[in-house]
C-alpha positions as MATLAB code, in Angstrom:
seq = 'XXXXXXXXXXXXXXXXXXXXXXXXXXXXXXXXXXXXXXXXXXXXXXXXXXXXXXXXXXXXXXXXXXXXXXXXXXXXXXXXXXXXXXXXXXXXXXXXXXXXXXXXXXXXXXXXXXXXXXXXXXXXXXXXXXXXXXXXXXXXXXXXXXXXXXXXXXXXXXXXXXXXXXXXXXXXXXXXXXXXXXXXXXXXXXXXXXXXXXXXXXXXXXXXXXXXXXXXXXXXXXXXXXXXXXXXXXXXXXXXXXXXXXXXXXXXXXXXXXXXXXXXXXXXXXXXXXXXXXXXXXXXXXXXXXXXXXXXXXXXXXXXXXXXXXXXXXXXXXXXXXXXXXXXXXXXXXXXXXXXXXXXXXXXXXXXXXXXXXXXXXXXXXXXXXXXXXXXXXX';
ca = [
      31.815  -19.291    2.674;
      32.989  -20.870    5.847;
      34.992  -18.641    8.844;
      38.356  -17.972    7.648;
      37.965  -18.292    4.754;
      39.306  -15.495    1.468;
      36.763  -13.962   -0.201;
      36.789  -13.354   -3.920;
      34.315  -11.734   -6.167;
      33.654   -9.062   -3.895;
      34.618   -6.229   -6.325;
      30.914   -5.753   -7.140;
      29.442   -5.580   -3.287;
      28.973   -2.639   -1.230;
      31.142   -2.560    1.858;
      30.861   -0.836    5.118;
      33.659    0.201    8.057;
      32.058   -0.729   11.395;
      31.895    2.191   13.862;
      31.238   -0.714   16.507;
      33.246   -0.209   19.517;
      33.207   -3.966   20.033;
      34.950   -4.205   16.467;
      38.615   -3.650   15.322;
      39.231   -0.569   13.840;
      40.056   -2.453   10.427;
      36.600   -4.024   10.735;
      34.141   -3.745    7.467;
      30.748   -5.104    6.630;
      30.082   -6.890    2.977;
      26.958   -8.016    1.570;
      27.736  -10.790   -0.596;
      26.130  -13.701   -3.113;
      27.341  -16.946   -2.080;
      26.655  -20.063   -3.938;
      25.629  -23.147   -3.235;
      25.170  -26.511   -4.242;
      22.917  -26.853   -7.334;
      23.698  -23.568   -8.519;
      21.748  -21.627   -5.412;
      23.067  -18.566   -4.632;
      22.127  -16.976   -1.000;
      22.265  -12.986    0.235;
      25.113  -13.790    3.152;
      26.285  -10.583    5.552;
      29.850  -11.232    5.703;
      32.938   -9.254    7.152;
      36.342   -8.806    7.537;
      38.427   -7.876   10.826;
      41.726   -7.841    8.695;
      41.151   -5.945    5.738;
      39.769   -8.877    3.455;
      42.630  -11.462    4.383;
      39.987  -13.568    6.240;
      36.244  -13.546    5.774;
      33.470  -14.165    9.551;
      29.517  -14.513    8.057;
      27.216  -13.098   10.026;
      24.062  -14.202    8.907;
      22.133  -15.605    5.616;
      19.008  -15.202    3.320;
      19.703  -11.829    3.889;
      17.585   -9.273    1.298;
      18.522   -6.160    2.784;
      21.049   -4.114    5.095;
      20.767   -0.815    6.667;
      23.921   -0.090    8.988;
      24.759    2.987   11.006;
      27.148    5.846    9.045;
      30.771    3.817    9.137;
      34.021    6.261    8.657;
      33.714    5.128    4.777;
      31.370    3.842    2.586;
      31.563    3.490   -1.165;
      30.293    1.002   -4.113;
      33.563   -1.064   -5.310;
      34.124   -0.757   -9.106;
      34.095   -4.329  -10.513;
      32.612   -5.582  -13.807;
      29.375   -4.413  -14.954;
      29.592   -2.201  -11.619;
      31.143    1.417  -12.109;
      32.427    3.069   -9.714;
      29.697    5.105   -8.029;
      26.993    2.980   -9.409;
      24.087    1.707   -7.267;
      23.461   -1.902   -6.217;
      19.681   -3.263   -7.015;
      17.791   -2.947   -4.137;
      17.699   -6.410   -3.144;
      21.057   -6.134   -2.441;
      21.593   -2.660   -1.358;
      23.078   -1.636    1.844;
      21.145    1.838    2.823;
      22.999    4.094    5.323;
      21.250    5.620    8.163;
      22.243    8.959    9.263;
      23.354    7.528   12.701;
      23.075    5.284   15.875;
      24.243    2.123   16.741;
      21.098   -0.328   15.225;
      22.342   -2.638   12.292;
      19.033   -3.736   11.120;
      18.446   -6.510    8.265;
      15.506   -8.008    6.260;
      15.831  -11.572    5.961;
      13.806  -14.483    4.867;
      12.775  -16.528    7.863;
      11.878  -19.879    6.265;
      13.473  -22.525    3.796;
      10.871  -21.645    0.588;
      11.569  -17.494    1.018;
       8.116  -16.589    1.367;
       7.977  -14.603    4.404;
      10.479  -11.591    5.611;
      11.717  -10.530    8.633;
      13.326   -7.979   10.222;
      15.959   -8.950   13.003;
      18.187   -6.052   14.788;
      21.864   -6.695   16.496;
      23.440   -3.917   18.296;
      26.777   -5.516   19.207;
      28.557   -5.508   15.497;
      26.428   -8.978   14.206;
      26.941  -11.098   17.150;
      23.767  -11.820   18.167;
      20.350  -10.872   16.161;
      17.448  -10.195   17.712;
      13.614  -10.355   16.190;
      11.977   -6.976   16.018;
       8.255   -6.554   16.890;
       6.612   -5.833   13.640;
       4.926   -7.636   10.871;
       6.088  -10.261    9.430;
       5.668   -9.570    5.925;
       5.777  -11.943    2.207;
       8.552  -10.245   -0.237;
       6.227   -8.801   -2.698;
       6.212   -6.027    0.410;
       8.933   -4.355    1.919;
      10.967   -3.084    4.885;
      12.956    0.742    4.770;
      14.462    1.786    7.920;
      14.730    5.590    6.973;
      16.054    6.897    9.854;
      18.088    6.141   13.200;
      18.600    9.301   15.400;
      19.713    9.077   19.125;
      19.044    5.504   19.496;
      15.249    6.024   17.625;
      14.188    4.157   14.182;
      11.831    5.452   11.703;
      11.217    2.465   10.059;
       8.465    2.082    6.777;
       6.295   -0.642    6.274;
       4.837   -1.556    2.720;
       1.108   -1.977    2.856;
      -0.041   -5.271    0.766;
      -1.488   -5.282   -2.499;
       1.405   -2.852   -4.406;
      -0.487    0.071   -3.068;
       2.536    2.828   -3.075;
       2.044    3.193    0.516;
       2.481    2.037    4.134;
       2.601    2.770    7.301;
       5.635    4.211    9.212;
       6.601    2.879   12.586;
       9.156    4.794   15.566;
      11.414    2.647   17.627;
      11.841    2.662   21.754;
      15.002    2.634   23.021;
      16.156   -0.919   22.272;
      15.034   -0.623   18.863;
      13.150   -3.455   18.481;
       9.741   -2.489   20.216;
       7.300    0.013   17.585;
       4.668    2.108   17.787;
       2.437    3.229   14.776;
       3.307    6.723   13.613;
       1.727    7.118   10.319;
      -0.356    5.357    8.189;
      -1.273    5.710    4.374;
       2.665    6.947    4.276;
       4.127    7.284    0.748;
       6.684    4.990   -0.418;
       6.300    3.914   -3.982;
       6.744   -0.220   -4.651;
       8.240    0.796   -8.315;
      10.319    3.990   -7.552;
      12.161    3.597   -4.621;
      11.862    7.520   -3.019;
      10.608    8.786   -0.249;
       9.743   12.032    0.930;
      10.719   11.578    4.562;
      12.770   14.023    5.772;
      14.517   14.840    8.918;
      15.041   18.560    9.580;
      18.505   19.157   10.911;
      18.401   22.419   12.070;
      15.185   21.835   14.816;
      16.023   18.853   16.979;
      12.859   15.730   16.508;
      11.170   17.400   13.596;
      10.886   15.576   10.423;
       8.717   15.827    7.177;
       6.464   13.565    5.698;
       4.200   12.883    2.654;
       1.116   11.036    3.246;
      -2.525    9.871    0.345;
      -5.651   12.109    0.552;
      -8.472    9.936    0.122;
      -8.901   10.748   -3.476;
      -4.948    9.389   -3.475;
      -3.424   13.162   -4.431;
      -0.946   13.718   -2.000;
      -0.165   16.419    1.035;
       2.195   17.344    3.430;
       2.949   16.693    7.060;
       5.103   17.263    9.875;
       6.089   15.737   13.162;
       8.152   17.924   15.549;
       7.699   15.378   18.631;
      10.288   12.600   16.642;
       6.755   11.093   15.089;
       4.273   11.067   18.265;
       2.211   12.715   16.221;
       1.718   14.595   12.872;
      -0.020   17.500   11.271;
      -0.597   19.643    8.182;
       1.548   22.445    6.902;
      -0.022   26.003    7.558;
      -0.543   28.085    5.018;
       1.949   30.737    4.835;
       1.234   33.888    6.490;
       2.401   36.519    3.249;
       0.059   34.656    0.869;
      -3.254   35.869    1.686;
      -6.038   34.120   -0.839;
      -3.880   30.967   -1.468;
      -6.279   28.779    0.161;
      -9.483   30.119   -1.306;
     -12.625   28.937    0.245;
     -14.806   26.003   -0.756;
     -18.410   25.425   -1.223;
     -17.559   22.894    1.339;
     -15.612   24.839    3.667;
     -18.505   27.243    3.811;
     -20.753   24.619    4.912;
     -18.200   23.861    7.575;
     -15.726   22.021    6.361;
     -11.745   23.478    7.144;
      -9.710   24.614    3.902;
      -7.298   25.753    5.160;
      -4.806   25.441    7.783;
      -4.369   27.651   11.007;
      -1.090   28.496   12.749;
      -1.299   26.296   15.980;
      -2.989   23.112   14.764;
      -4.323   20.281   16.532;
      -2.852   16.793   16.395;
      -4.453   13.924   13.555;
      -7.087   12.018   14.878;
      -8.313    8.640   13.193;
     -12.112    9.167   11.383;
     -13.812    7.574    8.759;
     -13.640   10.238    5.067;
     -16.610   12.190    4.577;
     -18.257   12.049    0.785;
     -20.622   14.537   -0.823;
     -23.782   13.589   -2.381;
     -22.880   11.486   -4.737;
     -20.896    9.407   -2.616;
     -17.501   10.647   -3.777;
     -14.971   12.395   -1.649;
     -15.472   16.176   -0.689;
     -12.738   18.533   -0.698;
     -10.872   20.856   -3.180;
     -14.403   21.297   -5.124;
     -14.743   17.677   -5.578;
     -11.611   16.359   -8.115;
      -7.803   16.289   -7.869;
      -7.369   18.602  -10.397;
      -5.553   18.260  -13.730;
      -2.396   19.653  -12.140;
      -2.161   17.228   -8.643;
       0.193   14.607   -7.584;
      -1.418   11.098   -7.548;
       0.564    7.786   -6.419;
       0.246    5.245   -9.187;
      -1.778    2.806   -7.599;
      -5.631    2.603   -7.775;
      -5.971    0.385   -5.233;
      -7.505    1.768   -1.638;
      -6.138    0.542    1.873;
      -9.282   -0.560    4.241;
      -8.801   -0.861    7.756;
     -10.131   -3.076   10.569;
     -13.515   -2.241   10.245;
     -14.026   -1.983    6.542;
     -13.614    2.150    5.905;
     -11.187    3.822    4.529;
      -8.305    5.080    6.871;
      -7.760    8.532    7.064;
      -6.281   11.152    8.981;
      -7.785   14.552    9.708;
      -6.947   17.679   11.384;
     -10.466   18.259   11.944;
     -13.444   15.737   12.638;
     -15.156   16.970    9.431;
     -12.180   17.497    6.675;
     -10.813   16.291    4.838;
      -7.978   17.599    2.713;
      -6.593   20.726    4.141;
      -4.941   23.629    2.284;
      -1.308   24.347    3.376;
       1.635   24.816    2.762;
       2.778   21.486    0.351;
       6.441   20.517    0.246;
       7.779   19.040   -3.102;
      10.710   16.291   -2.633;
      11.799   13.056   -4.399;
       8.981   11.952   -5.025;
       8.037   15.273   -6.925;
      11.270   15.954   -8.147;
      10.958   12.196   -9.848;
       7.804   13.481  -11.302;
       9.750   15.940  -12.862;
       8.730   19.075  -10.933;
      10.747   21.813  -11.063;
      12.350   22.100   -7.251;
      15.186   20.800   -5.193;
      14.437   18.500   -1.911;
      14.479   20.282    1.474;
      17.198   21.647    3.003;
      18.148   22.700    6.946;
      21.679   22.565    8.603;
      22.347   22.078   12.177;
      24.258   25.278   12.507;
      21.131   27.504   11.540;
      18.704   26.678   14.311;
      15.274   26.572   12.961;
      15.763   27.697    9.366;
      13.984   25.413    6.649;
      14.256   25.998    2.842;
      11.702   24.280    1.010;
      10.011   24.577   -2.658;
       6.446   24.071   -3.048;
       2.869   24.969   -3.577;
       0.051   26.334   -1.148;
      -2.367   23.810   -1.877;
      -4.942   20.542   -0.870;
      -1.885   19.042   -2.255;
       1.011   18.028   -4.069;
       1.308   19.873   -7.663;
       2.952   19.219  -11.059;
       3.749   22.373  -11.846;
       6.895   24.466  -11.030;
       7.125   25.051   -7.176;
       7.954   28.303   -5.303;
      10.163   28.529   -2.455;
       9.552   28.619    1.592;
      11.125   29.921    4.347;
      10.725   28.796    7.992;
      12.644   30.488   10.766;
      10.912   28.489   13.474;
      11.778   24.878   12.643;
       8.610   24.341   10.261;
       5.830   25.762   12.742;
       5.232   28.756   10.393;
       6.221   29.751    6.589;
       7.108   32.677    4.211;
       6.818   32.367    0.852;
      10.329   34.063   -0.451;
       9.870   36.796   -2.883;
      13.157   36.186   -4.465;
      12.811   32.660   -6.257;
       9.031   32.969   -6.682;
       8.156   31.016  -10.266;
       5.584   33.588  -10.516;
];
């Protein structure tokens, strides 16, 4: 599609009104399939300054979109496509909550086998490269969040591990910093747990592999500088029920002011398996569906602790898509701007994630402490 020119076919793409100030009001954003000679079709970010009378592309090869919240935003109904219905994700346009970064993944060479991710703040005009990996497309990019001019953004570790590492932004967008490794984000079930809580200002929830891959918990309140566990919630004495390992010294369970994660390599019992939670998962845990194991640098497994010698940590355990896609019983999250602080959760007081049906939690502090509520206990 050259400039100018109409575009038909677009019934079945997802379209987007710019909130750009440097665009027309009556600007909107289209992914679309173009073709090309010998049958080739290309991913081409397209859009319209005159409601669809005139097409401008914007750039090609494109596998995925993530653009700032427009006025609207809707799937058109078209055939095959009804109206509500999601796109594949290959050709998905995912909505941040805010900002001004229109990020895409695009391939960056003629034979597709390496993805990018570029970043243009001025409605398209110009792209620029963002500093992180440049990954083949059996991985992934998922910006998950933009807030106040900061990016959350996810990426996939190799090997189809159900994992990654999550990355924050500067100010420009385009410069990361590591934020959390070994974070969930299934390859085959595309959920995540990541959470920002709108009712305390930079604090977000996370969901991150125990060594023996169950899964736990964790929360930032410094917009990702650093993460911890849940605590255990102060009217459920007993929950976290001591260990023959956390009686040789080991921590089971989680105080209420914790220190920050620090980088150490797992500790394992005699047998050289992993220590914690007496030794095994449990028949009523959590796992991501990968068997595969991320090494670092250095050869050993990457994990983060709250203490130099645990490692899995009992707290409070927060179920969310990813659970909820398990089928557990429980709704995601939920916090409001205009109740400072207050954080509704279902879950389990726990080493980590469970299968079975979740209770619910109440923080009035913005996630720093918990209650377990009385009134929707399963139990």
């Amino acid at each position: 599609m050259t400039e100018g020119e109409a575009g038909p076919g677009l019934t079945s793409d997802i379209y987007r009104r710019s909130i750009y100030d440097s665009d027309p009001e009556e600007t909107f954003y289209v992914l679309h399939k173009s073709s090309r000679a010998g049958n080739a079709t290309v991913n081409r970010l397209i859009k319209t300054v005159d409601f669809g009378k005139s097409w401008i592309p914007v750039i090609d090869n494109v596998v995925r979109v993530w653009a700032p919240r427009g006025i609207q935003s809707k799937p058109m109904g078209g055939p095959g496509l009804s109206q509500g219905a999601e796109l594949p994700a290959a050709t998905d346009v995912e909505q941040t909550k805010r900002g001004r970064f229109l990020y895409v993944a695009h391939n960056t060479n003629a034979d597709n086998q390496t993805m990018h991710l570029s970043i243009s703040t001025d409605g398209g005009k110009t792209f620029k490269p963002v500093y992180l990996p440049t990954i083949i497309p059996e991985r992934f990019y998922s910006v998950l969040e933009v807030e106040d001019d900061l990016a959350f953004v996810h990426v996939d570790a190799p090997n189809d591990t159900g994992y990654g590492t999550l990355f924050t932004s500067d100010a420009t967008g385009r410069v990361f910093t590591e934020s959390l490794r070994q974070h969930l984000y299934p390859n085959h079930a595309p959920v995540t747990d990541f959470y920002r809580v709108a009712s305390m200002r930079g604090t977000y929830l996370a969901t991150r592999l125990n060594p023996d891959r169950t899964l736990h918990t964790v929360i930032s309140h410094d917009r990702g500088a650093s993460w911890r566990a849940l605590g255990a919630p102060m009217n459920t004495p007993g929950a976290c029920k001591p260990t023959v390992s956390s009686r040789e010294g080991q921590v089971s369970s989680t105080p209420a002011s914790w220190t920050t994660f620090s980088r150490q390599v797992p500790s394992t019992n005699q047998t050289g398996e992993y220590s914690g939670d007496n030794g095994t998962a449990g028949q009523h845990s959590i796992q991501s569906i990968s068997n595969e194991t991320w090494e670092s640098e250095h050869g050993t497994n990457d994990t983060l602790s709250v203490d130099p010698s645990a490692i899995k940590v009992c707290g409070l355990q927060v179920s969310n898509q990813f659970s909820i896609r398990n089928r557990v019983i429980a709704s995601p999250p939920l916090s409001i701007s205009a109740a400072p602080g207050l954080i509704l959760v279902h879950g389990h007081v726990a080493t980590h994630l469970k299968n079975t049906p979740a209770d619910v939690f109440v923080s009035s502090d913005g996630g720093y402490t918990w209650l377990k509520s009385a009134y929707f206990s399963t139990c």
